[in-house]
Biopython code that builds the backbone (N, CA, C, O; Angstrom):
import numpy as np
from Bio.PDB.StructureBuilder import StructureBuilder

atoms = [
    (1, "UNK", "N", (-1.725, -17.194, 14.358)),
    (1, "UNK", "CA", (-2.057, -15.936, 13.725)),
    (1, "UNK", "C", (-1.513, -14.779, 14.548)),
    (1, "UNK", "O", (-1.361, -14.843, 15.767)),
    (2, "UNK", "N", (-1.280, -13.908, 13.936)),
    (2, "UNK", "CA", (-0.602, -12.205, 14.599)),
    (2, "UNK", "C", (-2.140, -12.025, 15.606)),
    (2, "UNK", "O", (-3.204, -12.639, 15.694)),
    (3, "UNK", "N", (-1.660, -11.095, 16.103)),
    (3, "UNK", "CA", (-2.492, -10.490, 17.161)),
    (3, "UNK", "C", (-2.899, -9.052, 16.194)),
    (3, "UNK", "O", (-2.014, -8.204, 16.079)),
    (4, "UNK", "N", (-4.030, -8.853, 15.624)),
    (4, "UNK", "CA", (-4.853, -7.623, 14.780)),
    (4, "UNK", "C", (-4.002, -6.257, 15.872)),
    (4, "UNK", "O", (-3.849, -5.193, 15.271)),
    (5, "UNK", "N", (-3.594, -6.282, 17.055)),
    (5, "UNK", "CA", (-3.497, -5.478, 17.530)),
    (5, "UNK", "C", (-1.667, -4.945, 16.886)),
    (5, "UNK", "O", (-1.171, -3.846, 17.133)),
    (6, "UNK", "N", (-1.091, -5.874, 16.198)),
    (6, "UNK", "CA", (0.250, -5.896, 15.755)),
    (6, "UNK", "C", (0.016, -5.254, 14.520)),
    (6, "UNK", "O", (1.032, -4.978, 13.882)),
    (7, "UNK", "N", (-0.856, -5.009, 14.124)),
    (7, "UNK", "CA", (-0.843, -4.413, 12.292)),
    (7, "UNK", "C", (-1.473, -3.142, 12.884)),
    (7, "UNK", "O", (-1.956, -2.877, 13.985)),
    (8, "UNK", "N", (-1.224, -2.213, 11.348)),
    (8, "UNK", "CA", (-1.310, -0.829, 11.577)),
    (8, "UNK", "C", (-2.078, -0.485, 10.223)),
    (8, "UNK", "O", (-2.308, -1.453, 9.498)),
    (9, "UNK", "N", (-2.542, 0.877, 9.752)),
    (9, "UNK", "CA", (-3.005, 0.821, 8.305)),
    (9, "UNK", "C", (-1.749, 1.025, 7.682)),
    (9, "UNK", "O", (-1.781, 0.488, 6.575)),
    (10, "UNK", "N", (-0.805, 1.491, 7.875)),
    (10, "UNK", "CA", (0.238, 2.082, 7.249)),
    (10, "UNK", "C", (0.837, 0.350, 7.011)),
    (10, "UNK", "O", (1.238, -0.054, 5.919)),
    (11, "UNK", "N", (0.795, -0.330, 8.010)),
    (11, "UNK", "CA", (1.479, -1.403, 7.503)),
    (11, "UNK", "C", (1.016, -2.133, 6.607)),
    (11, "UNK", "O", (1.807, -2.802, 5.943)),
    (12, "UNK", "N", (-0.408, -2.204, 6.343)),
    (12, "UNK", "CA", (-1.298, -2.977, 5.877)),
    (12, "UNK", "C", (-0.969, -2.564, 3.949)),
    (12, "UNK", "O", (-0.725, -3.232, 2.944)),
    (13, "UNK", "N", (-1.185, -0.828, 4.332)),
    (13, "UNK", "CA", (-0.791, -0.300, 2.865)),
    (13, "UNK", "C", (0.445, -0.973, 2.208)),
    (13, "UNK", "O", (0.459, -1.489, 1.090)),
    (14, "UNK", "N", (1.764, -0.861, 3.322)),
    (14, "UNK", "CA", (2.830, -1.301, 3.132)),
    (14, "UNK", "C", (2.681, -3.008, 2.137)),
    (14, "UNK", "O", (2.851, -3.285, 0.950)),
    (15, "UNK", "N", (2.367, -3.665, 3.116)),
    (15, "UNK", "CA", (2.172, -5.018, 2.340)),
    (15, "UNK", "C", (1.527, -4.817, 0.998)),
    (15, "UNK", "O", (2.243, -5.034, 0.019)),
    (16, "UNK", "N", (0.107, -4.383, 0.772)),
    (16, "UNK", "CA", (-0.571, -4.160, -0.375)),
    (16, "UNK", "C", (0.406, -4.014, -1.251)),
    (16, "UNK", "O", (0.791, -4.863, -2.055)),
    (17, "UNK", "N", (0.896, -2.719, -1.071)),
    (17, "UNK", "CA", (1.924, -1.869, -1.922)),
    (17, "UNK", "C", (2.927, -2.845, -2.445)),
    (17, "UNK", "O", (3.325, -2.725, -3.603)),
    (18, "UNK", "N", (3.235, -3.520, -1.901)),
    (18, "UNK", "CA", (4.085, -4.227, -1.829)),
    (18, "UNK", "C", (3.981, -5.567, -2.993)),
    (18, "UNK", "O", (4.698, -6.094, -3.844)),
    (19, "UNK", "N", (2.699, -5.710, -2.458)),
    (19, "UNK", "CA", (2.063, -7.326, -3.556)),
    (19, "UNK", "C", (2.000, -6.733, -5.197)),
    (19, "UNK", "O", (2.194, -7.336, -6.252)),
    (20, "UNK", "N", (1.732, -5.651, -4.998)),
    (20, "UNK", "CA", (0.965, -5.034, -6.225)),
    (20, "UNK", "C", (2.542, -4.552, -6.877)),
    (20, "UNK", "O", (2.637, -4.513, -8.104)),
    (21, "UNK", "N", (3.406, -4.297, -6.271)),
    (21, "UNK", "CA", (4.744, -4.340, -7.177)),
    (21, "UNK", "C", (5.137, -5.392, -7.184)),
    (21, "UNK", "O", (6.066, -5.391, -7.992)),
    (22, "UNK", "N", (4.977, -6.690, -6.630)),
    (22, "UNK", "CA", (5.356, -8.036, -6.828)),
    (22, "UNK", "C", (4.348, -9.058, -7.892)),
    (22, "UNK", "O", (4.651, -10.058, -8.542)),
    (23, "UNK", "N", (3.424, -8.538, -7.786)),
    (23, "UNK", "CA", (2.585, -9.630, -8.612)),
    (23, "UNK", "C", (1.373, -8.891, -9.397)),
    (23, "UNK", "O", (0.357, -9.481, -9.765)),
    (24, "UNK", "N", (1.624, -7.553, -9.592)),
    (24, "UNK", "CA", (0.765, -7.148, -11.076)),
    (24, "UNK", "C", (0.096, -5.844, -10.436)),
    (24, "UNK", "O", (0.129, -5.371, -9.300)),
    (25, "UNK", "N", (-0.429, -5.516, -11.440)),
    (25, "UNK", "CA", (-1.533, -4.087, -11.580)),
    (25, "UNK", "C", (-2.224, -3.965, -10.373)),
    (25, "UNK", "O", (-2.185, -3.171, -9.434)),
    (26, "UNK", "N", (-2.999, -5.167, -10.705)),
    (26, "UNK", "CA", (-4.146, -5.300, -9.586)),
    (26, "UNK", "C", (-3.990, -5.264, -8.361)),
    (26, "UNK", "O", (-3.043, -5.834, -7.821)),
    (27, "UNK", "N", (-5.139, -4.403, -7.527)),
    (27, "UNK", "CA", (-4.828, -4.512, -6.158)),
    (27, "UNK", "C", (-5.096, -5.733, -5.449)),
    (27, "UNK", "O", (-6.055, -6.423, -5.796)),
    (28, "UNK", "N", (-4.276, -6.112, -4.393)),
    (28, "UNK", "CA", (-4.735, -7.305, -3.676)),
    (28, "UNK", "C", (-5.643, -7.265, -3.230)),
    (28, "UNK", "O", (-6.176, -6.223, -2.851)),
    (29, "UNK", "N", (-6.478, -9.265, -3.056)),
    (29, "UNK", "CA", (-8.175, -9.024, -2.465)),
    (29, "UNK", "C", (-7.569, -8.556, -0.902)),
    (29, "UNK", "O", (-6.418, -8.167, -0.704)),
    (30, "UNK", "N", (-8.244, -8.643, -0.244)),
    (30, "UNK", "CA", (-8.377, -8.309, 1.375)),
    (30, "UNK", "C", (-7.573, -9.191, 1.478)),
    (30, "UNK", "O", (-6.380, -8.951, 1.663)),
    (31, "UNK", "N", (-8.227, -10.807, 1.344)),
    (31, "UNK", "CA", (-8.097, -12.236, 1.445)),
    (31, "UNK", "C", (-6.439, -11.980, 1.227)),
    (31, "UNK", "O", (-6.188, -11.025, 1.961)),
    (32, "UNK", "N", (-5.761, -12.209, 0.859)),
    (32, "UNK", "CA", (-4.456, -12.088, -0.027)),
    (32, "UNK", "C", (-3.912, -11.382, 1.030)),
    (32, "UNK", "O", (-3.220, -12.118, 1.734)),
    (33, "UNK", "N", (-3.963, -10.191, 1.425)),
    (33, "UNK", "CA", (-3.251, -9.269, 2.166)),
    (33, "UNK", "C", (-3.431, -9.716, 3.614)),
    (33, "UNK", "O", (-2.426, -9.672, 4.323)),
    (34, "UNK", "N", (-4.549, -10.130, 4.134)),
    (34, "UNK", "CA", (-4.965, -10.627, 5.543)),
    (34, "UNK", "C", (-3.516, -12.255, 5.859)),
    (34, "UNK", "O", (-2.788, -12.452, 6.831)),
    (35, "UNK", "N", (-3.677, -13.105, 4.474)),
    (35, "UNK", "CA", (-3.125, -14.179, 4.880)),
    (35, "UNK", "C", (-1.542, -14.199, 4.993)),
    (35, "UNK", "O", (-0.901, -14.977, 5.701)),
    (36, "UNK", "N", (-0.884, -12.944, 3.952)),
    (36, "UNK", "CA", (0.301, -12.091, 4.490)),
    (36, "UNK", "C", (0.743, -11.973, 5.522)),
    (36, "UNK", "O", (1.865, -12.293, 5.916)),
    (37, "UNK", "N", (-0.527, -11.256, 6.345)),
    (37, "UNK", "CA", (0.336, -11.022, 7.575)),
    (37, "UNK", "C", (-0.346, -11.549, 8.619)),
    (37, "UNK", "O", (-0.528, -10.947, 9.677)),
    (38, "UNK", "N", (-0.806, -12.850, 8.331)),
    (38, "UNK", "CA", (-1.308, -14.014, 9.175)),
    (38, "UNK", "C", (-2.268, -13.260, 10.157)),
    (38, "UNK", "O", (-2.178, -13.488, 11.363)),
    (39, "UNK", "N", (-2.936, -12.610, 9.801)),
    (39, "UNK", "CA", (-4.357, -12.290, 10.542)),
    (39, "UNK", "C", (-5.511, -12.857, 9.909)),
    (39, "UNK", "O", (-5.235, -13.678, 9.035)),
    (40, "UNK", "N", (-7.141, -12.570, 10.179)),
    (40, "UNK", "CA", (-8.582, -13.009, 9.604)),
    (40, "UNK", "C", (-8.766, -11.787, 8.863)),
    (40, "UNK", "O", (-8.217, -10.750, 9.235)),
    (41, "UNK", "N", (-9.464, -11.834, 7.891)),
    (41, "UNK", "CA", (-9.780, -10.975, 6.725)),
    (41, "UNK", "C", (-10.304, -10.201, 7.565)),
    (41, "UNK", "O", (-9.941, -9.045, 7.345)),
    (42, "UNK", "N", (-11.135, -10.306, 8.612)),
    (42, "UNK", "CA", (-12.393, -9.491, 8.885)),
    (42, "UNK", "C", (-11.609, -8.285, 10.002)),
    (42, "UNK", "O", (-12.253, -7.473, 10.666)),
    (43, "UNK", "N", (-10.089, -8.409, 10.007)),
    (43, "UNK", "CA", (-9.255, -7.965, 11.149)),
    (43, "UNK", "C", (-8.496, -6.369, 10.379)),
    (43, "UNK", "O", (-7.854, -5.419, 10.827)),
    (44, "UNK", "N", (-9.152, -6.888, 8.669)),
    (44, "UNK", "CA", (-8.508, -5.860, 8.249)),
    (44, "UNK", "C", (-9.709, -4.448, 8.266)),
    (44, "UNK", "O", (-9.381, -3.262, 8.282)),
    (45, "UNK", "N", (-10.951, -4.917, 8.259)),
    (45, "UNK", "CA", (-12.166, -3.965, 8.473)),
    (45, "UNK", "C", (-11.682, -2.487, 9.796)),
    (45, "UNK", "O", (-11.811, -1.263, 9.823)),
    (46, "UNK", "N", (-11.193, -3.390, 10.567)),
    (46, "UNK", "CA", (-10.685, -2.324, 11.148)),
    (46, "UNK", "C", (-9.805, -1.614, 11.067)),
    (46, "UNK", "O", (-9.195, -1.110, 12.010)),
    (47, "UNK", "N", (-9.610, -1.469, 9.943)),
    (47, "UNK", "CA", (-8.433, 0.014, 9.380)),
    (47, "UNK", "C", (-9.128, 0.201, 8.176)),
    (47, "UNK", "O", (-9.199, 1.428, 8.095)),
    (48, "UNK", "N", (-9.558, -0.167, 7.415)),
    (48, "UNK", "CA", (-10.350, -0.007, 5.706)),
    (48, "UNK", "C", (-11.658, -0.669, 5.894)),
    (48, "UNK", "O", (-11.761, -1.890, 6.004)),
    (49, "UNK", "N", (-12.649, 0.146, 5.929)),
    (49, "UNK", "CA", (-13.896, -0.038, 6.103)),
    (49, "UNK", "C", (-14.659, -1.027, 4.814)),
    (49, "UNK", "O", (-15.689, -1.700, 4.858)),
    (50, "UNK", "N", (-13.690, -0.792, 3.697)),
    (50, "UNK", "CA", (-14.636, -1.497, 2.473)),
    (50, "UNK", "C", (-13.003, -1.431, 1.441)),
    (50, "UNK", "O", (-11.864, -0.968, 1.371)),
    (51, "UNK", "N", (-13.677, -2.001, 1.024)),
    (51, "UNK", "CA", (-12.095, -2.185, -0.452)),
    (51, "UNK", "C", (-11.770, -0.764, -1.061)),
    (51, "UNK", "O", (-10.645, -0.274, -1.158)),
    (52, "UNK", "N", (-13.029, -0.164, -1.474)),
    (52, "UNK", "CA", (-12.265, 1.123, -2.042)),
    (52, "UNK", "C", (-11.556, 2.180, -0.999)),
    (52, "UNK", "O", (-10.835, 2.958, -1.622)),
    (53, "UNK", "N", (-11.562, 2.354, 0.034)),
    (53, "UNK", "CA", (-11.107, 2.518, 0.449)),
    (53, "UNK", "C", (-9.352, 2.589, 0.935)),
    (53, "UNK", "O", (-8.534, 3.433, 1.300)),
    (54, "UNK", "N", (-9.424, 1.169, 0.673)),
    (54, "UNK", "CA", (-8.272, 0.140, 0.553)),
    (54, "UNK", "C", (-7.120, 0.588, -0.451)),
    (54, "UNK", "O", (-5.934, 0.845, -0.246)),
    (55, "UNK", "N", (-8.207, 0.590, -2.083)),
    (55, "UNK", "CA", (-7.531, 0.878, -2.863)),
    (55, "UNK", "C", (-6.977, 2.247, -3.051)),
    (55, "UNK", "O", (-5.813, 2.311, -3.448)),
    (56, "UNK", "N", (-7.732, 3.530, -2.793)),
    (56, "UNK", "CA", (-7.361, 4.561, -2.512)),
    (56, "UNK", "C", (-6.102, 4.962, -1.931)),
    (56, "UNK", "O", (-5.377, 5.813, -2.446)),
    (57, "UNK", "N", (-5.740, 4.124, -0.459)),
    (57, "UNK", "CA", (-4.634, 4.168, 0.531)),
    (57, "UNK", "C", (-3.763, 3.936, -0.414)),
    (57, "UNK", "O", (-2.867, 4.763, -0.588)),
    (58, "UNK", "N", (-3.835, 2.765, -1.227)),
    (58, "UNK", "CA", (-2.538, 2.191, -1.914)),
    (58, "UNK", "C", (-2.524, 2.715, -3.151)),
    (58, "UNK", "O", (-1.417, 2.514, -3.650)),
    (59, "UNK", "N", (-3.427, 3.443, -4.060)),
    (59, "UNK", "CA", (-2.497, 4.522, -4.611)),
    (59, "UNK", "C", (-2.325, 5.382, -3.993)),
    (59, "UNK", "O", (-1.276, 5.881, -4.400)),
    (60, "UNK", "N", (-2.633, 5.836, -3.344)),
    (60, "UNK", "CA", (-1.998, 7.343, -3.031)),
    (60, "UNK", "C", (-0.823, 6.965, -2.197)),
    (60, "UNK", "O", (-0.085, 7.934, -2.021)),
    (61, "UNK", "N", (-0.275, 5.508, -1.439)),
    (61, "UNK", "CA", (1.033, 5.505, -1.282)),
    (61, "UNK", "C", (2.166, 5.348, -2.292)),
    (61, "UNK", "O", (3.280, 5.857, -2.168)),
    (62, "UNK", "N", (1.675, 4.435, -3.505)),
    (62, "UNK", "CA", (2.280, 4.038, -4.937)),
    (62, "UNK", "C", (2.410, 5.905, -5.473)),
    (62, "UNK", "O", (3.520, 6.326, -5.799)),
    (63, "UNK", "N", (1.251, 6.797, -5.497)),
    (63, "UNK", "CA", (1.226, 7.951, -6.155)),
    (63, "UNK", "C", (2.429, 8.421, -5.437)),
    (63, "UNK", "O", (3.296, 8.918, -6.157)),
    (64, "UNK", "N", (2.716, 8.355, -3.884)),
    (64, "UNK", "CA", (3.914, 9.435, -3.190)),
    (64, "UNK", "C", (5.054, 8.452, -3.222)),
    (64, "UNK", "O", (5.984, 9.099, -2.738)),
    (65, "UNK", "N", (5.507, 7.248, -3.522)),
    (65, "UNK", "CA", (6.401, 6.496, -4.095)),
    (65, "UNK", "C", (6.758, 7.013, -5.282)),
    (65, "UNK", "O", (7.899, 7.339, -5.609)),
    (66, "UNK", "N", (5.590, 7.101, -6.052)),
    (66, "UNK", "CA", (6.656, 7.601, -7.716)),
    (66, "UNK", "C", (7.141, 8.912, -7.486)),
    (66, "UNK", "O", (8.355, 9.052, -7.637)),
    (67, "UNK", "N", (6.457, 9.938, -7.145)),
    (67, "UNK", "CA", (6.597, 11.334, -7.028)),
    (67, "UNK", "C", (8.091, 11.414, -5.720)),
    (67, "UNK", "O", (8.870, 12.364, -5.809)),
    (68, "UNK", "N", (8.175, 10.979, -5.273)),
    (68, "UNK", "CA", (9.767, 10.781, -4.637)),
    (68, "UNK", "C", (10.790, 10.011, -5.321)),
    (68, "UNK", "O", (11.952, 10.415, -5.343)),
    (69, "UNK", "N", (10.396, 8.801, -5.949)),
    (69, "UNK", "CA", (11.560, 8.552, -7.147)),
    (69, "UNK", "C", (11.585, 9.696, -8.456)),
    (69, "UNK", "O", (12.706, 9.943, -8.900)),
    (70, "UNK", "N", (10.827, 10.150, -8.865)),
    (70, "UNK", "CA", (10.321, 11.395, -9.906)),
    (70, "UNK", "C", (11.762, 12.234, -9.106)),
    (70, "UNK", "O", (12.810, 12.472, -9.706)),
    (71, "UNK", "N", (11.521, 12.553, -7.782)),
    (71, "UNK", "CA", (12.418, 14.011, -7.546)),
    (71, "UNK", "C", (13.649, 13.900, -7.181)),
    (71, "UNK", "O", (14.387, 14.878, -7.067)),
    (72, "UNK", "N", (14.229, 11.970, -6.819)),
    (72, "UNK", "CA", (15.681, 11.764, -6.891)),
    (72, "UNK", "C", (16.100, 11.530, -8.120)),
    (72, "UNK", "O", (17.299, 11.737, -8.307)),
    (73, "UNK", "N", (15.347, 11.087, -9.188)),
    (73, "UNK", "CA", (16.079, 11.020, -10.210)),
    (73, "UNK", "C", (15.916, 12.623, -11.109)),
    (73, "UNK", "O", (16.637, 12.758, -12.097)),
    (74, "UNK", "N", (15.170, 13.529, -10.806)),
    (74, "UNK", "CA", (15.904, 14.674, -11.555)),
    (74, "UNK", "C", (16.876, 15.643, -10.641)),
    (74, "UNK", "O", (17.375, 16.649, -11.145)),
    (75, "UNK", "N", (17.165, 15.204, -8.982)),
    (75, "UNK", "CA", (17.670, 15.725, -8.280)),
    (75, "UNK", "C", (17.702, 17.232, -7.755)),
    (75, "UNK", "O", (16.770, 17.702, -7.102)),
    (76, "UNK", "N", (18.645, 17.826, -8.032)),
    (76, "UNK", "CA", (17.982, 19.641, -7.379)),
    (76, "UNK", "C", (17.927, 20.418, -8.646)),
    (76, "UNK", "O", (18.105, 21.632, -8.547)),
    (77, "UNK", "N", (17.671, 19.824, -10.015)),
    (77, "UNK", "CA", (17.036, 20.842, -11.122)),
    (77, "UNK", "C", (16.156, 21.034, -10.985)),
    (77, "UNK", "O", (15.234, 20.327, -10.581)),
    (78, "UNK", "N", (16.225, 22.695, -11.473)),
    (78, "UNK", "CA", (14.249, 23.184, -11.530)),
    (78, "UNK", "C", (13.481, 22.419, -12.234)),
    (78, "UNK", "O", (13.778, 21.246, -12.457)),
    (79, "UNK", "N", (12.411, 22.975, -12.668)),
    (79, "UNK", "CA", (11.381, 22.163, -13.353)),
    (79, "UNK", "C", (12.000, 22.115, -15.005)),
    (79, "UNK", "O", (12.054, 21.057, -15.632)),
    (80, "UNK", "N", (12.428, 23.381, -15.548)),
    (80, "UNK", "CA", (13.030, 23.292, -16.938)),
    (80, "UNK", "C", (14.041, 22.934, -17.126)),
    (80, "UNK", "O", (14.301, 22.903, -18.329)),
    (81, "UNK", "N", (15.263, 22.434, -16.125)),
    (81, "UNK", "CA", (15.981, 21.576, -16.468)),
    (81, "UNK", "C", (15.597, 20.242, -16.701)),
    (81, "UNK", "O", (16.016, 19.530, -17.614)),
    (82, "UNK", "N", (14.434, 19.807, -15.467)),
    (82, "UNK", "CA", (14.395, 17.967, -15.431)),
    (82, "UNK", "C", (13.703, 18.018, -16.770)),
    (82, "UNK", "O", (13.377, 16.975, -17.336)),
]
sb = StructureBuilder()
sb.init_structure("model")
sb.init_model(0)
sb.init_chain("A")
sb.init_seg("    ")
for serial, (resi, resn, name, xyz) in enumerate(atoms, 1):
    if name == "N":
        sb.init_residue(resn, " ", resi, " ")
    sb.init_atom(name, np.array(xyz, "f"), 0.0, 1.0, " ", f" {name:<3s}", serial, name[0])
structure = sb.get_structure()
């Protein structure tokens, strides 16, 4: 197993983020994301206190993912061009 001291929340989001564009809507359990990156479920408590939490992080990284593809694909038009 990784050493809990090798993961980060940002990375943790990363993976989530990651499952949830690979395998559906739904957010991943803990379980799912812990065995990813070969740590104990209980290793992820220490960055996300409870699931909603969890889920929050990973939209609001999915929310600043779209909103940066949103502003390369209308590129440097104002708002009434895109």
């Amino acid at each position: 197993m990784a050493y809990p001291a090798k993961i980060s929340r940002a990375l943790i989001v990363q993976i989530a983020l990651r499952m949830v564009e690979e395998d559906g809507e739904e957010p991943p359990s803990l379980r799912a994301i812990a065995r990813r990156l070969n740590v104990a479920t209980n290793a992820l408590y220490n960055y996300f206190p409870d699931r909603a939490d969890l889920n929050a992080a990973i939209a609001l990284a999915g929310s600043r993912k779209m909103l940066s593809a949103v502003k390369r694909a209308i590129g440097g038009a104002d708002s009434r061009e895109a």
